[in-house]
VOPAGU-2260 file (C-alpha; in pm, 1 decimal, decimal comma):
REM VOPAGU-2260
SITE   aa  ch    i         X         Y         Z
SITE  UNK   A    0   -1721,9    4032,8   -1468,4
SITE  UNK   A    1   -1917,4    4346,5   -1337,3
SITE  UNK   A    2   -1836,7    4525,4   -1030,6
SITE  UNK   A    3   -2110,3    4407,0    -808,0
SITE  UNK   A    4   -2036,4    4073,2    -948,3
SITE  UNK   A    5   -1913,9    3878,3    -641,1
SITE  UNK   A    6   -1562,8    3689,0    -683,5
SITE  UNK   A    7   -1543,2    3357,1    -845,3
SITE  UNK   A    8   -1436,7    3122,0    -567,1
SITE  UNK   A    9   -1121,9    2987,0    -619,3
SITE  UNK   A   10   -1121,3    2628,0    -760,2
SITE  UNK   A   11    -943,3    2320,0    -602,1
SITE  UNK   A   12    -645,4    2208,1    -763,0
SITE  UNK   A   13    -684,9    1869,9   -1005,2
SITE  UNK   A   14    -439,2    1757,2   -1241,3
SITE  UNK   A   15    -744,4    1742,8   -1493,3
SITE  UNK   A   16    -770,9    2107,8   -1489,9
SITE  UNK   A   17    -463,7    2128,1   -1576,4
SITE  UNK   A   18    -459,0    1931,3   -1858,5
SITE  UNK   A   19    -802,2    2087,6   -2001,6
SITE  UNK   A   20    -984,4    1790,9   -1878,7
SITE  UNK   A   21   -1279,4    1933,5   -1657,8
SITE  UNK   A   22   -1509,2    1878,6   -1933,8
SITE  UNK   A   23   -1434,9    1529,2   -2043,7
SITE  UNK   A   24   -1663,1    1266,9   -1906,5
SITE  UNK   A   25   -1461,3     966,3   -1732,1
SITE  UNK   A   26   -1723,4     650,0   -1664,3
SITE  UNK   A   27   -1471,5     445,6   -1418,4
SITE  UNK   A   28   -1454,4     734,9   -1183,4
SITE  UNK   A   29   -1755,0     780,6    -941,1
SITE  UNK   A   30   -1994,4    1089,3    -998,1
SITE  UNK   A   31   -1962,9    1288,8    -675,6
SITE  UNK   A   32   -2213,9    1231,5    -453,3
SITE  UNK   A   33   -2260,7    1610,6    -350,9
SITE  UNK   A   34   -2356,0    1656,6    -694,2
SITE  UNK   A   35   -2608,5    1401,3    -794,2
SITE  UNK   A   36   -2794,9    1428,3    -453,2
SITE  UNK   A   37   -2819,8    1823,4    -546,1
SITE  UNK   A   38   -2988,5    1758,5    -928,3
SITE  UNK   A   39   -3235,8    1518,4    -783,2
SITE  UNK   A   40   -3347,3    1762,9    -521,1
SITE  UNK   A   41   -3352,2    2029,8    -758,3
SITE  UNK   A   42   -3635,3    1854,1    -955,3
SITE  UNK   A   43   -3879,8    1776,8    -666,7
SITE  UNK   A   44   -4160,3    1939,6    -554,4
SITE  UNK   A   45   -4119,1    2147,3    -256,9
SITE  UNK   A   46   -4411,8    1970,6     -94,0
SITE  UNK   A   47   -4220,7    1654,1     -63,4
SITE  UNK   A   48   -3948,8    1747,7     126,0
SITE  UNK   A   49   -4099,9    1678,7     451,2
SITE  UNK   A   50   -4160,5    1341,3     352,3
SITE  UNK   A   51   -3818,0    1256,4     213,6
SITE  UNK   A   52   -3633,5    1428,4     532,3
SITE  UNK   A   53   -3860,4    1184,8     741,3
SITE  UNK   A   54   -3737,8     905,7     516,2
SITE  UNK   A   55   -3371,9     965,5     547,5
SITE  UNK   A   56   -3401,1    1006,8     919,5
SITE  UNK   A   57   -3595,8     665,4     916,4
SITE  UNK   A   58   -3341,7     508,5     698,6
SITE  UNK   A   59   -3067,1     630,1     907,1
SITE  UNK   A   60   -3218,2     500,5    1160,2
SITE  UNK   A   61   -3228,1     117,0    1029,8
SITE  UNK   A   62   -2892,7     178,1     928,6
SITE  UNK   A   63   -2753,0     206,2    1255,9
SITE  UNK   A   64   -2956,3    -121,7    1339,2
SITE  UNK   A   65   -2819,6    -282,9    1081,9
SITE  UNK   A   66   -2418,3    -215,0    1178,5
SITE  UNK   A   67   -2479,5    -335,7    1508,8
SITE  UNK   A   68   -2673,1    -641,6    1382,0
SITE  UNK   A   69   -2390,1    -707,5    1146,0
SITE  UNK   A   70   -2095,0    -626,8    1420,2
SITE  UNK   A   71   -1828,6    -893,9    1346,8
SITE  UNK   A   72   -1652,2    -818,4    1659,4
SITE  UNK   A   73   -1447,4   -1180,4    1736,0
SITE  UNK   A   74   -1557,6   -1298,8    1400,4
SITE  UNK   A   75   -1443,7   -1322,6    1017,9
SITE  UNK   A   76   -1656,4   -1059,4     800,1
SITE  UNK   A   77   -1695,9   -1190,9     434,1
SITE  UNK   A   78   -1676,1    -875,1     211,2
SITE  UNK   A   79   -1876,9   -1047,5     -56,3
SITE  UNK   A   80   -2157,2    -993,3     189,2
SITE  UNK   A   81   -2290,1    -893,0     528,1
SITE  UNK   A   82   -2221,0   -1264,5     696,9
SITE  UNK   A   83   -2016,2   -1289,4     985,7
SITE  UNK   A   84   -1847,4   -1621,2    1013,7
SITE  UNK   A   85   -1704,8   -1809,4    1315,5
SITE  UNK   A   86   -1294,1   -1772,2    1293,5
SITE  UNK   A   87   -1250,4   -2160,7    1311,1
SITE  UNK   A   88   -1484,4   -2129,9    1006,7
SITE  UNK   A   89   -1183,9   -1947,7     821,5
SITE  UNK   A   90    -939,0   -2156,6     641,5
SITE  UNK   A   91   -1138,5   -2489,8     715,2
SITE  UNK   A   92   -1144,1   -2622,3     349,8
SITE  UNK   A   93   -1508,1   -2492,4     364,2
SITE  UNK   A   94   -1630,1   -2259,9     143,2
SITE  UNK   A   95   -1865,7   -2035,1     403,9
SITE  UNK   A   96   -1837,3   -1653,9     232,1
SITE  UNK   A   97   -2070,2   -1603,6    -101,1
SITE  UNK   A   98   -1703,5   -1553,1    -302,3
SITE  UNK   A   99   -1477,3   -1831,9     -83,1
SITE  UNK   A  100   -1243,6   -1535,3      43,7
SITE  UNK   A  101   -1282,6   -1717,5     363,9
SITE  UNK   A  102   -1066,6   -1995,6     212,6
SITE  UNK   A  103    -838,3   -1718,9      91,5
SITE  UNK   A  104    -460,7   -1548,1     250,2
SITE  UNK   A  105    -400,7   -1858,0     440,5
SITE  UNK   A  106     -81,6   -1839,5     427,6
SITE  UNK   A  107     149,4   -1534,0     508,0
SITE  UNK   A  108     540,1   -1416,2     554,4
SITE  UNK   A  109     553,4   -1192,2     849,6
SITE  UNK   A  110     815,7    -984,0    1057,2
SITE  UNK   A  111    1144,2    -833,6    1003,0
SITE  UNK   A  112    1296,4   -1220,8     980,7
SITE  UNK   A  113    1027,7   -1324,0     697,1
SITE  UNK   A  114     917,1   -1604,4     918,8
SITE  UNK   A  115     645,9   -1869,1     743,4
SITE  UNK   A  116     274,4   -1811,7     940,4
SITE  UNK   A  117     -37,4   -2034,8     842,7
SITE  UNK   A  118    -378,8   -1920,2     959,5
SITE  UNK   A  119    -523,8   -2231,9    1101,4
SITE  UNK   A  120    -755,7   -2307,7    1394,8
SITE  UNK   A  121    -888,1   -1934,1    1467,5
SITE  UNK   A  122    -544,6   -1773,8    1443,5
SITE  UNK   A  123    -206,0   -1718,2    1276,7
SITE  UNK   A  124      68,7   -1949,6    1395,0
SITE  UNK   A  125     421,6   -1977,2    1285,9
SITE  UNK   A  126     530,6   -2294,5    1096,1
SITE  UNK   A  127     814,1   -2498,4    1291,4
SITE  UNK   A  128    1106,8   -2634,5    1095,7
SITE  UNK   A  129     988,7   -3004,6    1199,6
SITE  UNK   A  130     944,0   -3209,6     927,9
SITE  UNK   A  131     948,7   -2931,3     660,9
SITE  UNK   A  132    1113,9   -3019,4     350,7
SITE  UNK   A  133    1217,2   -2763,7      92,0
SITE  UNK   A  134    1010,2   -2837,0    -189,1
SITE  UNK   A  135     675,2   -2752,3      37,4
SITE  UNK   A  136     846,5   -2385,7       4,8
SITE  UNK   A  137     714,4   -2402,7    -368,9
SITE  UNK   A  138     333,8   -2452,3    -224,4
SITE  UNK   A  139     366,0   -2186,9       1,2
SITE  UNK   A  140     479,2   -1949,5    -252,2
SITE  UNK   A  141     220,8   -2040,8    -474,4
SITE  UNK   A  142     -75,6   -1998,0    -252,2
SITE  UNK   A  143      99,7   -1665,0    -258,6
SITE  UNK   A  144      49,3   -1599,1    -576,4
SITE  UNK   A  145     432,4   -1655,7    -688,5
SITE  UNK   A  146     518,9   -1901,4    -966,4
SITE  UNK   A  147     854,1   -2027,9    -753,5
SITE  UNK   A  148    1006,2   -1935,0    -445,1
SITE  UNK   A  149    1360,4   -1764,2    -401,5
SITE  UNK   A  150    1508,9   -1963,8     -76,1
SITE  UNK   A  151    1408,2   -2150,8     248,9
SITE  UNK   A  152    1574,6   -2148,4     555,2
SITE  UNK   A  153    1560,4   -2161,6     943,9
SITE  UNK   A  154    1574,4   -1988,6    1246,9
SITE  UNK   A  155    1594,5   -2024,3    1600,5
SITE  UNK   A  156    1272,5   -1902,6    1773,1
SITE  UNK   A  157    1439,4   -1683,1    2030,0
SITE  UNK   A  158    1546,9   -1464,4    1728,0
SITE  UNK   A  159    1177,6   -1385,7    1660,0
SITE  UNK   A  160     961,2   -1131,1    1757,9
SITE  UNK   A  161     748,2   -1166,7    2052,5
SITE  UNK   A  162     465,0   -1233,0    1899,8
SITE  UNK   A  163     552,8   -1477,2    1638,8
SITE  UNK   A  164     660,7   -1742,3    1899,2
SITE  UNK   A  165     347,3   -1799,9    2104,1
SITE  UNK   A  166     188,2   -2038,2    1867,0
SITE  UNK   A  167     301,3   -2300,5    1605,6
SITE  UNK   A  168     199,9   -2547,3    1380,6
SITE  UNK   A  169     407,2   -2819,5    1165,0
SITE  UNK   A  170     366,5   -3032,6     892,9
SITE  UNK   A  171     197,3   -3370,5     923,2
SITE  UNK   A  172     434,2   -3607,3     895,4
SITE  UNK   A  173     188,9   -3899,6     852,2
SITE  UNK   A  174      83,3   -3715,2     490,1
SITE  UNK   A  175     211,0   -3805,9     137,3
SITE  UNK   A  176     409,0   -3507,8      -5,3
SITE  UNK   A  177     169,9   -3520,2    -349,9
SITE  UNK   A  178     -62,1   -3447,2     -66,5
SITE  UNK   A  179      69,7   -3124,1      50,4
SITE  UNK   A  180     -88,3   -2885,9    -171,9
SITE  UNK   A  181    -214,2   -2651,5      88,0
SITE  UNK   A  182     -17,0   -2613,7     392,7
SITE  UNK   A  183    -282,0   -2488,8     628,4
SITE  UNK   A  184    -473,1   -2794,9     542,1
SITE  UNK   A  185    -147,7   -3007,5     612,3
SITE  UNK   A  186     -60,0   -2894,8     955,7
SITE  UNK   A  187    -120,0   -2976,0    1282,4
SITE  UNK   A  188     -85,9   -2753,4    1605,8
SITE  UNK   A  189     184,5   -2805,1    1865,3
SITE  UNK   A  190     279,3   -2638,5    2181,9
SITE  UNK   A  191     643,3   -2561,3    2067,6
SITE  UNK   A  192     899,7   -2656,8    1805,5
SITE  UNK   A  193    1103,9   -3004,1    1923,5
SITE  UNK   A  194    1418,1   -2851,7    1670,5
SITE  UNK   A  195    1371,7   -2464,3    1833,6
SITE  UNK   A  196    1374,4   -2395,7    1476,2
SITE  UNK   A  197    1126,0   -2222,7    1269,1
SITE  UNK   A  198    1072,8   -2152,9     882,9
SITE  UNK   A  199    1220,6   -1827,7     730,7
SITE  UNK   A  200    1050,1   -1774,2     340,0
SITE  UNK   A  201    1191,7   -1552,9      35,8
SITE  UNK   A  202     924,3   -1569,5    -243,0
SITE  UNK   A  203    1059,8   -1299,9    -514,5
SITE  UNK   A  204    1395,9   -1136,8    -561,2
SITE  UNK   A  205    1350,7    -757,5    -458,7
SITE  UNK   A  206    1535,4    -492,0    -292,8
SITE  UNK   A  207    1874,2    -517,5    -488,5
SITE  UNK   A  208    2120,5    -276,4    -626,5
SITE  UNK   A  209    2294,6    -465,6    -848,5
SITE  UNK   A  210    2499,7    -216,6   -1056,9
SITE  UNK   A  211    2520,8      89,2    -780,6
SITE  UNK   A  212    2830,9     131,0    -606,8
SITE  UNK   A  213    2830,1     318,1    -265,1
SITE  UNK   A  214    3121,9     531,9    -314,0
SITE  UNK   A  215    2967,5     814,0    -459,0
SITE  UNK   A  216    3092,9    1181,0    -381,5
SITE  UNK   A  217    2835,6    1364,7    -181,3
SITE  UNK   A  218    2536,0    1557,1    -256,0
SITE  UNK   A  219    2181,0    1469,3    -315,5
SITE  UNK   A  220    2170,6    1421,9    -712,8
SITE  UNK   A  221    2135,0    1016,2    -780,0
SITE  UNK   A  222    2199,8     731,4   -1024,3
SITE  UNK   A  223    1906,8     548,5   -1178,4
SITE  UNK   A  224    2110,3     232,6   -1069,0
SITE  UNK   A  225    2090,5     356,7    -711,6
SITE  UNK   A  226    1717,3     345,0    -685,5
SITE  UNK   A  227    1616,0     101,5    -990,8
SITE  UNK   A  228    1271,9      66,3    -904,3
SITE  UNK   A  229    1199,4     445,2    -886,1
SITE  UNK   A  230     969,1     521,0   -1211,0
SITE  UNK   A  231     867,5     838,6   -1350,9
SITE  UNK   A  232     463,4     879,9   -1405,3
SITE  UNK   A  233     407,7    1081,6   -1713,8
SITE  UNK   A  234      90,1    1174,2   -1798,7
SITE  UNK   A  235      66,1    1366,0   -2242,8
SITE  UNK   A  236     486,0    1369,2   -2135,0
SITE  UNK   A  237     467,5    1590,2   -1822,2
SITE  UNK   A  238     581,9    1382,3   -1526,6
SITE  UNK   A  239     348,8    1424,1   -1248,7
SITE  UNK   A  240     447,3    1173,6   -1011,5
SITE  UNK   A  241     676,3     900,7    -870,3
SITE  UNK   A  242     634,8     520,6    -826,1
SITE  UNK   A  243     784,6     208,4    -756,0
SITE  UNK   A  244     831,9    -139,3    -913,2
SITE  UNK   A  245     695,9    -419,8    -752,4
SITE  UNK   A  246     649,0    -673,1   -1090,9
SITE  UNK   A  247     799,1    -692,6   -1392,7
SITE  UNK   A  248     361,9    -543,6   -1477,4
SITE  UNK   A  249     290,0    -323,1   -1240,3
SITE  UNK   A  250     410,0     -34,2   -1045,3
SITE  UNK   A  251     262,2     136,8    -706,5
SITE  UNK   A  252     212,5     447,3    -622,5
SITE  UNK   A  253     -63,3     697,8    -496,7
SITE  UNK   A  254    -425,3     710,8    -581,3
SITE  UNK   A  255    -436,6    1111,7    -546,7
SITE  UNK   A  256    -215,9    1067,6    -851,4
SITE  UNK   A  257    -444,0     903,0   -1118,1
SITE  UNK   A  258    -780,3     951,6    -908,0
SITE  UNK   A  259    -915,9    1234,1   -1168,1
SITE  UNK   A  260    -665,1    1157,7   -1423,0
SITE  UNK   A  261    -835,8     744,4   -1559,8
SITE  UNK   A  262    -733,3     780,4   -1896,6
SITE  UNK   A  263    -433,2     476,6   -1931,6
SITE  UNK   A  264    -380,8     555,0   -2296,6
SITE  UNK   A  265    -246,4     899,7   -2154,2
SITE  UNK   A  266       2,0     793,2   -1899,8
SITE  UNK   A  267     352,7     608,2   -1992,6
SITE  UNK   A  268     536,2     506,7   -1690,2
SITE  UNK   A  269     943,7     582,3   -1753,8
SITE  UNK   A  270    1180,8     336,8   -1624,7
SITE  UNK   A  271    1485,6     300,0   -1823,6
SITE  UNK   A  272    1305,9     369,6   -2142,4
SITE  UNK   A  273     950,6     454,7   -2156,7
SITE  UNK   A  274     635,7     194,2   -2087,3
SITE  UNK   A  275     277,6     206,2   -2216,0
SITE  UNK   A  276      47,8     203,2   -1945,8
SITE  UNK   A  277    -258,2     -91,9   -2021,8
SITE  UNK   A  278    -482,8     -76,6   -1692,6
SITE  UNK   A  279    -530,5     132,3   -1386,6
SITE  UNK   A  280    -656,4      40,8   -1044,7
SITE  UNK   A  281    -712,8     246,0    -705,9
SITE  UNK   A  282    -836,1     183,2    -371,5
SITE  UNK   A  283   -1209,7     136,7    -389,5
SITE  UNK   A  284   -1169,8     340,3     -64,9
SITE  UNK   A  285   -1011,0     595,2    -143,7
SITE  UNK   A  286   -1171,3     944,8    -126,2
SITE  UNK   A  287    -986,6    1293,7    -301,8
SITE  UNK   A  288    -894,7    1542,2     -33,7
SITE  UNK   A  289    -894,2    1262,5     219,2
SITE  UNK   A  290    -538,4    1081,5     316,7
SITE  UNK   A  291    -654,2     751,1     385,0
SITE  UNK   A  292    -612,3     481,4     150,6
SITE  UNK   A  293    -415,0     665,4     -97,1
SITE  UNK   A  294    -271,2     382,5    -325,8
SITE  UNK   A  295    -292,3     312,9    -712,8
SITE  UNK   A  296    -165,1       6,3    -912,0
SITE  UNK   A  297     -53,3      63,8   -1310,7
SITE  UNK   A  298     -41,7    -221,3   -1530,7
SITE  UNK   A  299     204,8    -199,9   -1786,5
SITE  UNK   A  300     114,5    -298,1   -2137,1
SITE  UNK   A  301     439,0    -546,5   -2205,1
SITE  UNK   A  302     660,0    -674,6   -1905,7
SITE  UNK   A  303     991,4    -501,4   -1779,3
SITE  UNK   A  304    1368,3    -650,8   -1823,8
SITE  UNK   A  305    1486,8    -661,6   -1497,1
SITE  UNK   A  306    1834,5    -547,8   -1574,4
SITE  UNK   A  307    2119,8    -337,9   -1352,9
SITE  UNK   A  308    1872,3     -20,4   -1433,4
SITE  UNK   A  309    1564,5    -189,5   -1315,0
SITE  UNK   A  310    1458,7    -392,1   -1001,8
SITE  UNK   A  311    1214,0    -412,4    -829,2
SITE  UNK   A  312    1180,1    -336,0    -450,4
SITE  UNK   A  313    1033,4    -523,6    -167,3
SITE  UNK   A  314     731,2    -497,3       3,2
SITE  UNK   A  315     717,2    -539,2     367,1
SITE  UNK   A  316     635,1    -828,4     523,6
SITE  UNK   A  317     275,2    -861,9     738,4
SITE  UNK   A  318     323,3    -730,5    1106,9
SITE  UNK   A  319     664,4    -572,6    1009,9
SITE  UNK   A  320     728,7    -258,9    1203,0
SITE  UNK   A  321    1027,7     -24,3    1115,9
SITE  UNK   A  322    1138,0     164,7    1439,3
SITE  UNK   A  323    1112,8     500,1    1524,5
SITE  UNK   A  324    1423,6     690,7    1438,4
SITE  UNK   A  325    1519,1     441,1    1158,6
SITE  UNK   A  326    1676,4     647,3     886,4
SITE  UNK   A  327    1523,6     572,9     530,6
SITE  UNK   A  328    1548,9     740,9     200,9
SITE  UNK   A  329    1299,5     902,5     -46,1
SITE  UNK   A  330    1354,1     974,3    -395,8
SITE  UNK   A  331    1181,4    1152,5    -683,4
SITE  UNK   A  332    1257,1    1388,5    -954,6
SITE  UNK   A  333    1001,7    1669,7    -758,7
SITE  UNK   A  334    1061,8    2006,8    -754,7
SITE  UNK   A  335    1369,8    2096,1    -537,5
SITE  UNK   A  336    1268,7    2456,5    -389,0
SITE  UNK   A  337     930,3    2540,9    -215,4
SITE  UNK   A  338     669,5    2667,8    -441,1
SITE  UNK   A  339     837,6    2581,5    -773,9
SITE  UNK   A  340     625,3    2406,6    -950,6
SITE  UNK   A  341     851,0    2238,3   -1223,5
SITE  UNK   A  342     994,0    1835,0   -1204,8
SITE  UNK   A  343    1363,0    1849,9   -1154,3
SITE  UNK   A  344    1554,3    1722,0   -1453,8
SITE  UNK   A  345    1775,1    1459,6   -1243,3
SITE  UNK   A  346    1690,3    1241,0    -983,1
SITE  UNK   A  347    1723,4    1378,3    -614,3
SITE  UNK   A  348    1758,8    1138,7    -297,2
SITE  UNK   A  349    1686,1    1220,9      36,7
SITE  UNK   A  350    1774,5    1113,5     418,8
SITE  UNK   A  351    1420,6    1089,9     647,6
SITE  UNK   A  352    1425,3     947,6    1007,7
SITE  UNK   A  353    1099,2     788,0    1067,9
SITE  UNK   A  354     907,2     989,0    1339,3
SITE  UNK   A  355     659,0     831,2    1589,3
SITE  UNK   A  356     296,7     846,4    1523,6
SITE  UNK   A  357     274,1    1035,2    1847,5
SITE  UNK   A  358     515,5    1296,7    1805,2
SITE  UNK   A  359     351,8    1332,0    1416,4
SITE  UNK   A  360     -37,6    1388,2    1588,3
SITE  UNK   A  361      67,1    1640,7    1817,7
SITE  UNK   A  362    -130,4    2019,1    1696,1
SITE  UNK   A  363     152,8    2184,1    1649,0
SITE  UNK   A  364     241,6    1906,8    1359,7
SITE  UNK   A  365     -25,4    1742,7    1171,6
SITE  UNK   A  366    -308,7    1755,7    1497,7
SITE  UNK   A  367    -418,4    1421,0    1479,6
SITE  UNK   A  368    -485,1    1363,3    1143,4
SITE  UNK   A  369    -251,9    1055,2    1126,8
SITE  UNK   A  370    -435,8     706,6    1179,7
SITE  UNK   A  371    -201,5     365,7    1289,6
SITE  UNK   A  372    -233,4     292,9     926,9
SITE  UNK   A  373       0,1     554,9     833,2
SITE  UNK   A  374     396,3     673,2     957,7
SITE  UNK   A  375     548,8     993,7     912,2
SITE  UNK   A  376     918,4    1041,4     806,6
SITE  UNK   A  377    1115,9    1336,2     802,0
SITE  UNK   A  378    1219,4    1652,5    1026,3
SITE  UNK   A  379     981,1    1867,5    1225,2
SITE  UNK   A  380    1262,4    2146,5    1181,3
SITE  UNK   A  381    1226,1    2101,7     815,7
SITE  UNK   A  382    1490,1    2140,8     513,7
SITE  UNK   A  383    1497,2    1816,4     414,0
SITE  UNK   A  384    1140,0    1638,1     268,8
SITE  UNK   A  385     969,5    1506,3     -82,6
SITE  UNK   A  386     771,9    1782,6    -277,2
SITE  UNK   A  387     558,8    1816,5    -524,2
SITE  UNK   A  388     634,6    1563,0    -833,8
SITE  UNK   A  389     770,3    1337,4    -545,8
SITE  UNK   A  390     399,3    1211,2    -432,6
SITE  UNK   A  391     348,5     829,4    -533,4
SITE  UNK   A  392     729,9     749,2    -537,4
SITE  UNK   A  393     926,7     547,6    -289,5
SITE  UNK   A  394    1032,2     599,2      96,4
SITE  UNK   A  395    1250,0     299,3     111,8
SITE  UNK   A  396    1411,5     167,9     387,6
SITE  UNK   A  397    1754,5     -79,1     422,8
SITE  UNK   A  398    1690,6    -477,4     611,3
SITE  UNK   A  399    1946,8    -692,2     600,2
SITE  UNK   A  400    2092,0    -575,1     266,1
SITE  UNK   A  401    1731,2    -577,4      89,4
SITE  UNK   A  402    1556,8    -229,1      47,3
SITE  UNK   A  403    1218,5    -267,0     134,0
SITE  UNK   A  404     898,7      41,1      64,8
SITE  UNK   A  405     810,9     108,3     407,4
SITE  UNK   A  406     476,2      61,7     606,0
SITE  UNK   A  407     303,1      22,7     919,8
SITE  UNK   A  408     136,6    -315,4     854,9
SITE  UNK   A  409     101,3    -591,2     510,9
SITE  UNK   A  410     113,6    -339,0     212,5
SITE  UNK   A  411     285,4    -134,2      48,1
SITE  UNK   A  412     341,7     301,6     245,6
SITE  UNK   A  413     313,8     518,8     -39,2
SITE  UNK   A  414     475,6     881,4      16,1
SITE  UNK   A  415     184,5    1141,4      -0,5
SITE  UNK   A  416     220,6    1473,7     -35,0
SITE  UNK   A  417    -108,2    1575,3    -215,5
SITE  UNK   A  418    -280,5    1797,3     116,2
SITE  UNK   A  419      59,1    1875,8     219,0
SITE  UNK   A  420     245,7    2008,1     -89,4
SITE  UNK   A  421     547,3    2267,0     -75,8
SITE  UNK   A  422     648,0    2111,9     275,2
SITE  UNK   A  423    1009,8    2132,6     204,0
SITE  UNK   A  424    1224,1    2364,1     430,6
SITE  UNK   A  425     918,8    2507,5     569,7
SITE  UNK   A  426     681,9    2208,2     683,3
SITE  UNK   A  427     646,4    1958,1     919,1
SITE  UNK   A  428     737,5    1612,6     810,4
SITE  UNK   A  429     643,4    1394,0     489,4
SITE  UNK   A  430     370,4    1185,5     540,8
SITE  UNK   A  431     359,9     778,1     398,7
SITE  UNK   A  432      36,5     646,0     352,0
SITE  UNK   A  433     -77,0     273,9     445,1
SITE  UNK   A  434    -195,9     115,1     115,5
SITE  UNK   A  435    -468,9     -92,4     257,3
């Protein structure tokens, strides 16, 4: 470079670059748009830009008439297509979308109790114990998308949450039980439960620690058995970040950590020993540099052994809130000092509170970047956080004996540090990401 050369500007960070990847061509990642907008400009005339500016303005223009045309305010919005649909439509037996997701998540678990919901008759309303016999636990759990279900039990409504006791629904007696093959086609709606009893669901085992013992002396450094869904993301044998298991398949973590990295041959997943990864998925909404929707999905290429090494961990249930203040734990094998840059050779625990959405938007902490999609955990003080190597992995949290991956709403919180790397001791608190 020459002296009156002006400086190179410095480039972003990707984990391509620094791999030696920048030049290799991935097709399932999108082109940037930036970019291809720029090489079509560059080869019209100048003469025509008038005419495409007023295009774009007039395009913009219809575009705006078209979202409020297509406002499903009150209404179900079919994602297979523009149609807004009435909500009685939804869950009627009647195909109305262009796909049938309107016939689709009928059927749901929801709140810190895992209490049995069926969308029927324009809303959600919790199934009453009436007449419920165990084996209609099996359908439910299948139009879940599990092959069995784990256990079925009751509880008395006062023990739910507010707003799973304003509306209910129960099984029609009158019906066959060959018959019952879709419970929000086999229900009826009542006012209240006769018994004052509703029904509690466990699909999946999850969330146990079966060969961890608490006694262990203090310090941070853990045992794989005390976090045996934490798994290692190794991409040419460099670990680059965390995840969980959620299926003996597939493992969760965050999209910022495979987003320009879509080569599955490359990555092996360690968990106990080491996994060949077959498939890779991330949020079709998900956009680099942005925090929103910041969640990936690996598919292993042979099932995991579920074993005292490896479990996996629950997912939270829909409309499940975890209080402000609730202490939970992260985990990772990150770097342990700010600014180092290399994995830690042991896995490290950690001790967050979870801090309120309001506290975390304040501008002195992360000035309103959070949405009510996402929670913050951690200490404004700093000292204790995740760090780089950490993003992707777990920020678990302890219900009733069952550790569950916190979130905000139905899926998965995924612990991202990507835009806020080297946090520890110095930075405000982690941030965990709503999947969806």
């Amino acid at each position: 470079m020459g002296e009156n050369d002006p400086p190179a500007a410095e480039a972003p960070f990707s984990f391509r670059s620094l791999f030696g990847l920048d030049d290799l061509k991935i097709s399932p990642v999108a082109p940037d748009a930036d970019a291809v907008a720029a090489q079509i400009l560059s080869l019209l005339p100048l003469k025509f830009f008038p005419i495409i500016v007023i295009g774009i303005i007039l395009l913009v223009l219809h575009s705006e008439r078209a979202v409020v045309h297509f406002d499903c305010s009150g209404k179900y919005r079919c994602r297979s297509s523009f149609k807004c649909i009435e909500l009685t439509a939804r869950c009627d037996g009647v195909s109305d979308c262009k796909d049938g997701e309107d016939e689709y998540r009928c059927v749901r678990v929801s709140g810190q109790n895992a209490v049995l919901q069926v969308f029927t008759a324009a809303s959600w309303k919790t199934m009453c114990s009436d007449d419920w016999k165990g084996h209609y636990a099996n359908v439910a759990c299948a139009q879940l998308g599990f092959p069995s279900y784990v256990s079925s039990d009751n509880l008395r409504v006062s023990s739910l949450e507010g707003q799973f006791r304003e509306k209910f629904v129960s099984i029609n007696h009158l019906l066959p039980d060959d018959k019952v093959t879709a419970l929000h086609h086999s229900v009826y709606v009542r006012e209240g439960c006769a018994s004052g009893h509703v029904v509690t669901l466990q699909c999946t085992a999850c969330g146990h620690r079966r060969g961890y013992s608490s006694r262990i002396v203090g310090g941070n450094m853990s045992l794989l058995s005390q976090w045996p869904w934490q798994a290692s993301l190794q991409f040419q044998g460099y670990h680059l970040c965390g995840g969980s298991v959620i299926t003996p398949l597939w493992i969760v973590t965050a999209a910022h950590c495979v987003y320009d990295l879509y080569l599955p041959k490359s990555w092996t997943i360690q968990v106990a020993p080491s996994h060949l990864v077959d498939n890779i998925a991330y949020h079709s909404k998900y956009k680099p540099k942005r925090l929103g929707n910041d969640i990936a999905l690996m598919k292993l290429a042979g099932p995991l052994t579920f074993n005292e090494m490896i479990q996996r961990v629950c997912l939270p249930n829909s409309e499940e809130n975890f209080p402000d203040g609730k202490v939970c734990w992260t985990s990772g094998w990150g770097a342990t000092e700010d600014g180092a840059g290399d994995a830690s050779p042991v896995l490290n625990h950690a001790a967050v509170p979870l801090i309120s959405n309001k506290i975390c938007n304040h501008r002195d902490v992360y000035g309103g970047i959070i949405s009510p999609s996402m929670l913050c955990a951690g200490y404004l003080k700093g000292g204790v956080d995740s760090c780089q190597g950490d993003s992707g992995g777990p920020l678990v949290c302890q219900e009733r004996r069952l550790w569950k991956r916190s979130s905000l709403n139905t899926v998965d919180g995924i612990l991202e540090t990507a835009a806020l790397e080297g946090t520890v001791h110095t930075g405000p608190p982690a941030t965990s990401l709503l999947a969806m």
